[in-house]
Each structure stands twice: as structure tokens, then as C-alpha cells.
C-alpha positions in Angstrom: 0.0 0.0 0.0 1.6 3.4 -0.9 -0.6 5.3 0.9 0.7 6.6 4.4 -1.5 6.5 7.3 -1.2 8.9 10.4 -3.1 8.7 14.1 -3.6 11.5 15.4 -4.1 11.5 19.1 -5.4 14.6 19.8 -8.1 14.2 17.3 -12.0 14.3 18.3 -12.8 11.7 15.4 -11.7 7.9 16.7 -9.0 6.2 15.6 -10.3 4.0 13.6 -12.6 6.4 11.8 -9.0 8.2 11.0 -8.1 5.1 9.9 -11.1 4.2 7.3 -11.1 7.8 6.4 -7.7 7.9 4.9 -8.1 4.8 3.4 -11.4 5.9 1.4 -9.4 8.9 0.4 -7.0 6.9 -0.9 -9.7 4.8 -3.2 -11.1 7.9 -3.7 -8.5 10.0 -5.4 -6.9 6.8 -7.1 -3.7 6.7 -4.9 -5.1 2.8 -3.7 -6.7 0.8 -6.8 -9.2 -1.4 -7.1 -8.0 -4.7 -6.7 -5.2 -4.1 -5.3 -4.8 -5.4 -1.3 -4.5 -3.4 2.2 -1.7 -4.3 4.5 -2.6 -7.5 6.8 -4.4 -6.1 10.3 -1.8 -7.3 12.3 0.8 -6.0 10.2 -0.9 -2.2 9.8 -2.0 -2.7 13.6 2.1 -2.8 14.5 3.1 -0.3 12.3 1.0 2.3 13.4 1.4 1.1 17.4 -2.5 -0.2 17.6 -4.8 -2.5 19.3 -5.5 -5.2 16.2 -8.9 -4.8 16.8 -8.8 -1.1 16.1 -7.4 -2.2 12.7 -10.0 -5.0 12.3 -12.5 -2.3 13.1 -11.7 -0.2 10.4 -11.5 -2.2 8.0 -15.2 -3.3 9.1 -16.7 -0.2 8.9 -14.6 0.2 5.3 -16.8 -3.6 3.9 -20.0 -1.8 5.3 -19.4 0.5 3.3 -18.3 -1.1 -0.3 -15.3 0.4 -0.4 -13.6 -3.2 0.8 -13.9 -6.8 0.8 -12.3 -8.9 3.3 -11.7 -12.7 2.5 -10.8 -15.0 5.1 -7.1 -16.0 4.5 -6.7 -13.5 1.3 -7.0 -10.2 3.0 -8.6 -7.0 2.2 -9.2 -6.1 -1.5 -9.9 -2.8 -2.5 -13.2 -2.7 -4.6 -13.8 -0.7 -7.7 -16.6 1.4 -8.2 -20.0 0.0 -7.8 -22.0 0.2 -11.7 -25.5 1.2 -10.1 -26.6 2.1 -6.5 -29.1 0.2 -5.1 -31.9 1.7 -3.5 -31.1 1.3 0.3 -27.9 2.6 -0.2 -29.0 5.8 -1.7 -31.5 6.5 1.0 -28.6 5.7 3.9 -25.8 8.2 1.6 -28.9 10.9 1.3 -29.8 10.7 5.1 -25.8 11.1 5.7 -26.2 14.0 3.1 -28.9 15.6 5.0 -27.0 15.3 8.1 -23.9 16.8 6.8 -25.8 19.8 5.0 -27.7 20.7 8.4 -24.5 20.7 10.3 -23.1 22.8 7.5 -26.3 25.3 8.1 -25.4 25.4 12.1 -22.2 26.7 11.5 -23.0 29.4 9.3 -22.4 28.7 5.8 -25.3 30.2 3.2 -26.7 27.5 0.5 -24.8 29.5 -1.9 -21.5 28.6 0.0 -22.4 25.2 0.3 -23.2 24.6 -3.0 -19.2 26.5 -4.3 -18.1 23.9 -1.3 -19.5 20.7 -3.2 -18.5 21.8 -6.4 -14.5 23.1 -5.3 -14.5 19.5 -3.7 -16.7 17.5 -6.8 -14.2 19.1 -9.1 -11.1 18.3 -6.7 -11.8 14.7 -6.4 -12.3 14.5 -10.9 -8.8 16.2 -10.9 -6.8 14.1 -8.7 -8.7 10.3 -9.6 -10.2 8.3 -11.9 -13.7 10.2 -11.8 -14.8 12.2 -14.9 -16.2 15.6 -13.8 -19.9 15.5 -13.4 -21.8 17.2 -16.3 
């Protein structure tokens, strides 16, 4: 895996949320491809000074997701993009979408602002990955 993980301690967000976060940016911009494997947890667990089930835990969340499939004795695969979301998981990413929009309200920023902040980050993610700009 090139992609270079970092804990912080400090942080408010857990550590394996830090964890599964990095690693979907990786997928995300293209740095980690699809098919291509994630370090073993014990392995990742003892380079970055973790519990193994933090790792494990991560790497969960990361399958819940799609972004991951773990097979028993083979490891953890990165997946490539799905071809079609399914129903239930477009209701669950619009709820999340809700959520994050509201908080995005509460701390001041007008719709105007938020809809530059989506398209700064839409375009971002098309420049630095695989993803064709949305039309």
C-alpha cells in the first residue's frame, strides 16, 4: 500500500474512523486501486502502534461501506466502483447528506456557500482520480 497513514491523538474523530477515512481517500483519489490489497491487520496494527482490533475495526466499517472486501485467508481487496446504487444505499448516503448539509447550516455557511463547497470538492476529487467531472 503506498498510501501513508497517520493517528492523530489529539483528534476528536476515533481512531479507527482516522483510519477508514484515509483509506477511502486513498480509493477515492486513485492513490489505492481497485483490486489491489491493504496491509494484513496485524501488520498495519504494528506499524501504526494499535490494538488489532482497532485495525479490524476499520477495515469493518470500510466492507459496510463497499469500499472493501475482506476474505478470510486472502486479506482485504480494494473494490472498484460499484456500476449502479441500489436503493437502500441511496436513501442511507442521502440521510448522511442531510446530516452533513444541516451541520453545514449550524455553522453558518449560506446554501450559496455550500453549493461552491460541493463543487470546489466534486471538481477536486475528478482532478486528482479516476472520476470524470460531473456534467
Amino acid at each position: 500500500m503506498a498510501l501513508m497513514l497517520r493517528v492523530r491523538w489529539d483528534s476528536d474523530e476515533s481512531v479507527y474512523e482516522q483510519i477508514a477515512r484515509q483509506i477511502r481517500h486513498g480509493i477515492g483519489s486513485g492513490e489505492l486501486k481497485p483490486g489491489s490489497s491493504l496491509p494484513p491487520v496485524r501488520a498495519l496494527a504494528s506499524d501504526l502502534g494499535l490494538n488489532l482490533n482497532t485495525v479490524a475495526r476499520a477495515y469493518r466499517l470500510l466492507e459496510e461501506e463497499g469500499f472493501v472486501t475482506i476474505e478470510s485467508r486472502r486479506g482485504v481487496r480494494i473494490n472498484p466502483p460499484a456500476g449502479k446504487t441500489d436503493d437502500g444505499t441511496l436513501a442511507r448516503l442521502r440521510s448522511d447528506l442531510r446530516a452533513l448539509l444541516h451541520r453545514l447550516r449550524q455553522v453558518g455557511l449560506r446554501p450559496e456557500e455550500i453549493r461552491r463547497l460541493v463543487a470546489d470538492e466534486t471538481d477536486r476529487q475528478a482532478d486528482s482520480s479516476h472520476m470524470k467531472p460531473l456534467s
